[in-house]
C-alpha positions as CSV (number, residue, x, y, z in Angstrom):
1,X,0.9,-0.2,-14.0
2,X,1.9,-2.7,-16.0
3,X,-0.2,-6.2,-14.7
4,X,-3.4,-4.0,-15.4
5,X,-2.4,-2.0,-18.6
6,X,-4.0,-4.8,-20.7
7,X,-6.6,-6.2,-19.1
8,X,-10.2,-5.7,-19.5
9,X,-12.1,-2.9,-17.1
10,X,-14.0,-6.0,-15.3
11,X,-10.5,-6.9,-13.9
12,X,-10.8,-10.0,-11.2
13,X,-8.8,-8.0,-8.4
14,X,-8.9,-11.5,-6.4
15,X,-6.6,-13.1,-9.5
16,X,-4.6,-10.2,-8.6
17,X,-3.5,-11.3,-5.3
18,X,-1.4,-14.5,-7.3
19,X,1.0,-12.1,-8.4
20,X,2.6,-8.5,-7.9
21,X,1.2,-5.6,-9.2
22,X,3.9,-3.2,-10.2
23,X,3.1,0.5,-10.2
24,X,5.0,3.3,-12.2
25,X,5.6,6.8,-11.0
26,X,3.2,7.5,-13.8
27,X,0.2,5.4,-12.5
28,X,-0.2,7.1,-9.0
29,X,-3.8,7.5,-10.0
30,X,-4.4,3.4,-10.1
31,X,-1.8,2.6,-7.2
32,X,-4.5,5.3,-5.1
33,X,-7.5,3.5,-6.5
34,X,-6.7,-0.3,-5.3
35,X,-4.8,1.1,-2.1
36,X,-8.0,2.6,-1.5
37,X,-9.9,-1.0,-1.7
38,X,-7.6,-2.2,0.3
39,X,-8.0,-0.4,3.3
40,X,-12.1,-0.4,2.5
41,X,-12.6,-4.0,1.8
42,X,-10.2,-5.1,4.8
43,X,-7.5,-6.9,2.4
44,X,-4.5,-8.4,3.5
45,X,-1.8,-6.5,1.3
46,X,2.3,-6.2,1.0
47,X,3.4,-2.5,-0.5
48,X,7.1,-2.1,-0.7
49,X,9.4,0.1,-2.9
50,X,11.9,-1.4,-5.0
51,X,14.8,0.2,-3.3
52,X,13.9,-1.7,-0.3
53,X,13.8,1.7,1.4
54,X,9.7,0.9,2.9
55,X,7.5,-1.8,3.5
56,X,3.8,-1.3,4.3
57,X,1.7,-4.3,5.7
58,X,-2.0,-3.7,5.9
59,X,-4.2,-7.3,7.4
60,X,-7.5,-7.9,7.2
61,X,-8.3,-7.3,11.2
62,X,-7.5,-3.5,11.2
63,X,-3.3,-3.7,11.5
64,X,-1.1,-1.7,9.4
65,X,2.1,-1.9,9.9
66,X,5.0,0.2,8.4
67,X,8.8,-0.6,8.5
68,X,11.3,1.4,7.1
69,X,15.5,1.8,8.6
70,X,14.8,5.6,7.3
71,X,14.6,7.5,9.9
72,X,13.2,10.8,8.2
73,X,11.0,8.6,6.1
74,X,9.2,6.8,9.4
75,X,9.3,10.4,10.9
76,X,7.3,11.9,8.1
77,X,4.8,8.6,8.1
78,X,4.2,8.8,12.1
79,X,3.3,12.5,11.8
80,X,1.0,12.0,8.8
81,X,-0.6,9.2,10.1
82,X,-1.2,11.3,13.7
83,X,-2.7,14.0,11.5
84,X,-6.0,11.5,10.3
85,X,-5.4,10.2,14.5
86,X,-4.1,7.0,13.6
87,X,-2.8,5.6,17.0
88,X,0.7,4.5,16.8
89,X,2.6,1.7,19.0
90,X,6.0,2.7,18.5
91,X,7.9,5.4,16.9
């Protein structure tokens, strides 16, 4: 993760929000650690992949919403997202 890689551990997450964060395939660890505030501090958050292939919205009042033109790829979200009961408006 290269916005992280050389700042100190008491890292201001809220000065985060000013700019991306850019994960590498090699920091999945991080990228699972802040996704994880996310979703248990209620943060408003943008995830997308560079590829433009996926774009996750998460808001602070409980929505999450996923876009993608894949058609496997939002197949394979909707049924993972049905496994922890997530209810889903459209498929």
């Amino acid at each position: 993760m290269r916005s992280l890689r050389s700042s100190p551990a008491s890292f201001n997450l809220w000065k985060a929000h000013t700019r991306p964060l850019l994960f590498e395939r090699t920091d999945e660890d991080a990228f699972v650690s802040i996704l994880c505030m996310v979703f248990f501090f209620s943060w408003d958050a943008s995830i997308f992949d560079l590829t433009g292939r996926l774009l996750l919205q998460t808001s602070h009042d409980g929505w999450l919403d996923v876009r993608t033109n894949d058609k496997a790829l939002a197949k394979d979200i909707a049924v993972e997202l049905e496994s922890y009961r997530v209810p889903l408006l459209a498929r």
